[in-house]
N, C-alpha and C positions, 0 to 999 in steps of 0.2 A: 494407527494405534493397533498393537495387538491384543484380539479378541477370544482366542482361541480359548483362555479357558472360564469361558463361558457356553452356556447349553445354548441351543435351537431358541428358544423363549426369551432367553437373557437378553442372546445378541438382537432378538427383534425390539424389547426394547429399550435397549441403545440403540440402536440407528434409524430408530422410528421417530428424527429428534421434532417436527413439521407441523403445528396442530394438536386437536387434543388428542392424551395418549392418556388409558387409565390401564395401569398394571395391578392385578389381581394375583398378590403375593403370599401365596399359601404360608404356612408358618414353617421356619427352616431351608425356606426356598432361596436361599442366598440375595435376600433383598439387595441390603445394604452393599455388597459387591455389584449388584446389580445399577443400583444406582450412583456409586460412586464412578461406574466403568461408564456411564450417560452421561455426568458432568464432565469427565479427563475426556473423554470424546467430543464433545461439544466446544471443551477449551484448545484442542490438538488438532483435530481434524476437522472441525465447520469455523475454525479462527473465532470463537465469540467472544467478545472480551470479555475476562472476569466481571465488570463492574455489571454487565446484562443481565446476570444471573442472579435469580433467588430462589436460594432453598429452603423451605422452611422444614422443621422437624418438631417433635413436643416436648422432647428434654433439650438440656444443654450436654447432659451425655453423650444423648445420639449427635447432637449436631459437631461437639467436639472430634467424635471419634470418623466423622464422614472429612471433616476439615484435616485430621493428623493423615489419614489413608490416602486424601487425594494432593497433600503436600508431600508428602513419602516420594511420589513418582510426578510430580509437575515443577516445571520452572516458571510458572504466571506468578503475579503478586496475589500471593492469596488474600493479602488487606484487601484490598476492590472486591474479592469473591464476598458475599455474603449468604454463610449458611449458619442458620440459625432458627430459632424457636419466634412459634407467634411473637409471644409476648416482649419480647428482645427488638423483634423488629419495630414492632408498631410501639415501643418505649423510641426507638432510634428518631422514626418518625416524628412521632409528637414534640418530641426536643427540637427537632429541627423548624416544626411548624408552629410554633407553643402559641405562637403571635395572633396566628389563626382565630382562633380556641380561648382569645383572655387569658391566657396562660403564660408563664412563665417556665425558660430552658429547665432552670431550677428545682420543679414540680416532686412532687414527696409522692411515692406508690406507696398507699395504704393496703395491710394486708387483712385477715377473716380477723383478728382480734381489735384492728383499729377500728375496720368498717361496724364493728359489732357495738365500741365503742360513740362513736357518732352517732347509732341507730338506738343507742339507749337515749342520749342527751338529747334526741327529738322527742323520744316521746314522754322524755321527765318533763319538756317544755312545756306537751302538751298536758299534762296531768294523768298519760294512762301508767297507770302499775300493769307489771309485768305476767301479774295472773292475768290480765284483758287480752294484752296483746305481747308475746314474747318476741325479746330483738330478734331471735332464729327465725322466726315467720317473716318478720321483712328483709330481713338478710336472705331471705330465700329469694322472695317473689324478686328483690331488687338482682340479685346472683341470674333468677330464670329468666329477666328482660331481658340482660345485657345478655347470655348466652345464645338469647333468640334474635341480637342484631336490633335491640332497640337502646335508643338513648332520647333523651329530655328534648322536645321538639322536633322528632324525626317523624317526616312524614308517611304517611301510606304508602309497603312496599308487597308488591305481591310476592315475593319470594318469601318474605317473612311470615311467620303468626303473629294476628294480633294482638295485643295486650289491652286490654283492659282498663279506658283512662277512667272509668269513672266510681274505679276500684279504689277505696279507701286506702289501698296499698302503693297506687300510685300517686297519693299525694305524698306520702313518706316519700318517696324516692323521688321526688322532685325537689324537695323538702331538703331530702340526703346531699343531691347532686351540685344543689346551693350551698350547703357547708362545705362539701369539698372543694368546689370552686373557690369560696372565700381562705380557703386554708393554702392553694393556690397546691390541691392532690389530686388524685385520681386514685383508682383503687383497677386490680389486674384486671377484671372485665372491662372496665372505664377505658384500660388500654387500647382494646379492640373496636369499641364501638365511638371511643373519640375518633381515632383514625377515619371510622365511615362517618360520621361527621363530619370530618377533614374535607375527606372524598367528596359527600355528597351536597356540602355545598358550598364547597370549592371548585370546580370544575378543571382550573388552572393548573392547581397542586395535583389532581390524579393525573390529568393529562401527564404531568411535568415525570410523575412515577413509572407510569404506562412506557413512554416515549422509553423509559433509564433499562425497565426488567422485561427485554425479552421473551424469555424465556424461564418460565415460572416450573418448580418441580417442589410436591409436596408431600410429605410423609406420613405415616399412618393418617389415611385420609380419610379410614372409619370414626377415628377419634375424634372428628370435627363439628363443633357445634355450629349455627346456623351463621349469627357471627362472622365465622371466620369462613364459612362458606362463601356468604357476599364479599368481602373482602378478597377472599384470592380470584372470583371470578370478576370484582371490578379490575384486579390489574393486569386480569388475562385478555378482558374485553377487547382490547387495540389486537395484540401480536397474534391471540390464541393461542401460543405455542403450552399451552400447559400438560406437564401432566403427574397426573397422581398417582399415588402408589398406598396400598392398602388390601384389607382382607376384611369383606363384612364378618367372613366367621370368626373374628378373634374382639369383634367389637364391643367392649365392656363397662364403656362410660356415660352411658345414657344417662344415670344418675348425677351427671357433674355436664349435663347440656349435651352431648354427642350421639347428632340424627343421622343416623341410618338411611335416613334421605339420600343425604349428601352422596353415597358411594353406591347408591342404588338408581338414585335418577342422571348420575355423570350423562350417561349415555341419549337420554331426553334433553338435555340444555345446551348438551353438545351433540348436536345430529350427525355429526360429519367424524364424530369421536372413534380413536381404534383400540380398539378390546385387548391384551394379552393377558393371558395367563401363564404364570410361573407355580408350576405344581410337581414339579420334583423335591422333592424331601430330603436334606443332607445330614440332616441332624438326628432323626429319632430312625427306633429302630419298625421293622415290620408292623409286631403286634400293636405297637403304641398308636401309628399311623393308620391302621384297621379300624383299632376302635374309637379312634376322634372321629375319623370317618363316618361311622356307622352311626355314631352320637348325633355330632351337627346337619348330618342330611336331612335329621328330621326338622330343622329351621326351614318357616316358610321364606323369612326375609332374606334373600341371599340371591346370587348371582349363581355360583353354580360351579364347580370346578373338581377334578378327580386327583388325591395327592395321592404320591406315590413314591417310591423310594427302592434304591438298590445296596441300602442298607441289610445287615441282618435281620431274622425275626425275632431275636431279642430274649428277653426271658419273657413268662408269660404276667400278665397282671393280675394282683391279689386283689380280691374282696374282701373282708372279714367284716362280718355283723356282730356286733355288743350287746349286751343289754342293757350298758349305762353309761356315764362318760367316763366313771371311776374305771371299770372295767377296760374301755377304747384305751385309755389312757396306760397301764397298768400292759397291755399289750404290743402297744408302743413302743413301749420303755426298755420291753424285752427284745423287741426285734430291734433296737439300735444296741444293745450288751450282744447281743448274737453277731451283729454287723462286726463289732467292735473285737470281738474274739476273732471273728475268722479273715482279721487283719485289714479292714479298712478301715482308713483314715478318720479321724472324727468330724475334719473339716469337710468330708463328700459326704456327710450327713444333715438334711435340713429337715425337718417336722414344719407341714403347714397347716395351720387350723384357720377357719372362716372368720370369728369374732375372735376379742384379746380377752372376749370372759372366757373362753377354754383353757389355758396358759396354763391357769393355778393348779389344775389336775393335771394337768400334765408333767409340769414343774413336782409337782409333790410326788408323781412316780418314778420319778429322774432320780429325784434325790433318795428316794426309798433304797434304791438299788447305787449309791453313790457313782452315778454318772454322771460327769461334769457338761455343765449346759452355757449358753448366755443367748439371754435373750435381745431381739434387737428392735428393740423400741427404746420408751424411757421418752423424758425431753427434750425436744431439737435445741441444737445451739441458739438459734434464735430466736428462739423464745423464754429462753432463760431472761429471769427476771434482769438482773447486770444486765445483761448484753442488750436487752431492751432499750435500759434507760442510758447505755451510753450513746447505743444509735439514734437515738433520740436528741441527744445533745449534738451528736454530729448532723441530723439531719436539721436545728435550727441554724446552725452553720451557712449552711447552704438555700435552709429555706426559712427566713425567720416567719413567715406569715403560716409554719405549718404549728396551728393551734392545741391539736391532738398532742404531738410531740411536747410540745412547751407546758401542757398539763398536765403532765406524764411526770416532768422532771423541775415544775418548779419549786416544788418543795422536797427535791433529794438532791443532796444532804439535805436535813431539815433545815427548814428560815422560817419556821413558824407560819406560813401558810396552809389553814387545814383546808378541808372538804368543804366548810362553810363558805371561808372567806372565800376560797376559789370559785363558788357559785356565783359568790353576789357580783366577783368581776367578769365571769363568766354572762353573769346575765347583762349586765352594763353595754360587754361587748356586740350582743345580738341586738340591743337594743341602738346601739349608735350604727350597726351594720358593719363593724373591721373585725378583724383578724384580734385573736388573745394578746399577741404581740403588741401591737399598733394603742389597745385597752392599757397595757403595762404601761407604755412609754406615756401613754397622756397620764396618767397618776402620777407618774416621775415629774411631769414635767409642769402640770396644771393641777395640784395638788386639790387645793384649794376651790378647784370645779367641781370636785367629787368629795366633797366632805358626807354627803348625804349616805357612803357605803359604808361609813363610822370603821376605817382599817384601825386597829390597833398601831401603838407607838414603833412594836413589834416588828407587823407588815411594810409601815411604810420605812422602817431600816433597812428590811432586808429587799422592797421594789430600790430602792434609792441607791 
């Protein structure tokens, strides 16, 4: 395979394929070439077969555009390659092991607005109002287990932080883990630490994983929470050959579980582990690359790397200080009319503010001076209301035991089932211990056993 246009760094690693390797990928440093030229390498020149291989990445973006680049120039079956994102993989998994787990292939991913839903209906159970205890607070603490690689029975790991069993917030989320189980879901962190479940006591099923992936290669490896830390280092455990790729100084998701550990102690878990850095700079110009520089050096947490670049020095960067937002904004507006005169594009212009409460001022200086904007927010596709409740109806399709969905949509259209009546078979259901589903079919079926819910003539037309 030819290497040549790749740098001194690059090509080290690519052909560093042996053990662990962690790449310290400054920004602009031609990662993603980088890593695409390690996997066509691996598959051309060490014969690995596709199916050995796993990449993982955080979008399906990145992971699409590493699969188009290394199809471009390979003749392997890229169906056997698997590159892809945590959560893809470990959904692949669980499907395949659902048996494991009580689970069913079938299983419904619950997303922030379902799980928020489940986490209200526990604690309407319990009798707390939501001045006591807000769903967001145990959406939290349940979101910060699983990010730290905990799940419902998992024993004492010292790689992990402990949690707190004797935390009122962990009976909710034991509490949680049980609805979802009887709804026969999981929810995206469930994703992750079902899988080490899988693993951790299964022994058989990781072997069976280990023995398949080789050779393990991982993607912004800043961005990893503890989670999925344990996870890639059980499937590297057998081969070793992993290695990762990442840049502590662009690491920005602490907020969303992503430890700084992870890309700071590679080098402690793996003692034998080889260092490179990729610190040539292809993208930005001198000045820009000077002063990120001079910025992030002052970070104590960091590895350590010098970027550099034989790009131009570029134009120099503005400051401008305000005295108010009206004013920032009002300034703004004028230096993109100036852009816009002296002939660039409107689409090479982007305005980026921190929060979306800046928008309106800015927005209203845009228009003061009629220059045309769009903003890109607004509501996702899927969460539009419609598209909700038809996923919903598709997902009892495939999963009729998922209860959330089925009370989502059994009264749209309307059939006269309000809020009431849905409690009282709601509560029925929790009380005989099924699924919302399973509560339906017995009223259809055993009418007469439940006279005591007093359904209107109504309800039971439209269960019937």
């Amino acid at each position: 395979m030819d290497l040549e246009h790749l740098n001194k760094a690059q090509k080290q690693a690519v052909l560093q394929t042996e053990g662990p390797v962690m790449v310290l990928a400054g920004a602009g440093s031609g990662k993603t070439r980088t890593l695409v030229s390690r996997i066509q390498y691996l598959l051309e020149d060490k014969r690995v077969s596709p199916f050995q291989l796993l990449a993982v990445t955080f979008s399906n973006k990145a992971a699409k555009e590493m699969r188009e680049r290394i199809a471009a120039g390979s003749q392997f079956d890229m169906g056997a390659l698997q590159i892809t994102t945590f959560h893809a993989f470990c959904s692949r998994v669980l499907r395949m092991e659902a048996q494991y787990l009580g689970l069913s292939r079938n299983f419904t991913i619950y997303d922030s607005s379902e799980q928020k839903s489940v986490i209200k209906a526990i604690l309407g159970k319990r009798g707390i109002s939501q001045k006591e205890i807000h769903p967001s607070e145990v959406q939290y603490f349940i979101e910060d287990a699983k990010n730290a690689g905990h799940y419902v029975g998992a024993k004492e790991d010292p790689l992990l932080d402990e949690v707190d069993k004797d935390d009122l917030f962990y009976d909710f989320f034991v509490e949680y883990e049980a609805e979802l189980h009887k709804s026969n879901a999981v929810d995206f962190g469930g994703l992750i630490t079902g899988v080490l479940n899988l693993f951790d006591n299964f022994p058989e099923v990781l072997e069976r994983y280990q023995k398949r992936f080789k050779y393990l290669l991982v993607d912004e490896y800043q961005d990893t929470n503890r989670a999925q830390f344990k996870l890639v280092k059980m499937l590297a455990d057998r081969s070793r050959n992993i290695c990762v790729v990442g840049d502590e100084d662009q690491s920005i998701y602490s907020w969303r579980g992503a430890d700084i550990r992870n890309i700071l102690d590679f080098e402690k878990i793996y003692d034998e582990a080889q260092l490179i850095k990729l610190e040539q700079n292809y993208r930005s110009s001198k000045n820009i690359i000077e002063a990120a520089s001079h910025v992030i050096s002052r970070n104590e947490q960091r590895k350590g790397k010098e970027l550099w670049t034989d790009n131009e020095r570029g134009d120099s960067i503005q400051v401008m200080e305000c005295p108010d937002d009206k004013a920032e904004a009002e300034f703004v507006a004028k230096e993109v009319k100036n852009l816009l005169v002296s002939g660039v594009e409107a689409t090479d212009i982007a305005i980026f503010y921190r929060t979306n409460a800046q928008s309106r001022v800015i927005e209203d200086a845009l228009r003061s001076i009629k220059i045309p904007y769009r903003v890109v927010a607004g509501i996702k596709f899927y969460e539009r209301k419609e598209i909700k409740d038809m996923l919903s109806y598709l997902r009892l399709v495939v999963n009729e035991k998922d209860s959330l969905a089925l009370s989502r949509v059994v009264n749209t259209p309307a059939r006269g089932i309000g809020v009431r009546t849905l409690r009282k078979i709601e509560d029925e259901a929790v009380k005989q211990n099924i699924s919302l589903w399973e509560m339906l079919e017995l009223l259809i079926n055993s009418p007469e056993e439940y006279k005591h819910l007093r359904l209107s003539a109504k309800v039971k037309s439209s269960l019937g």
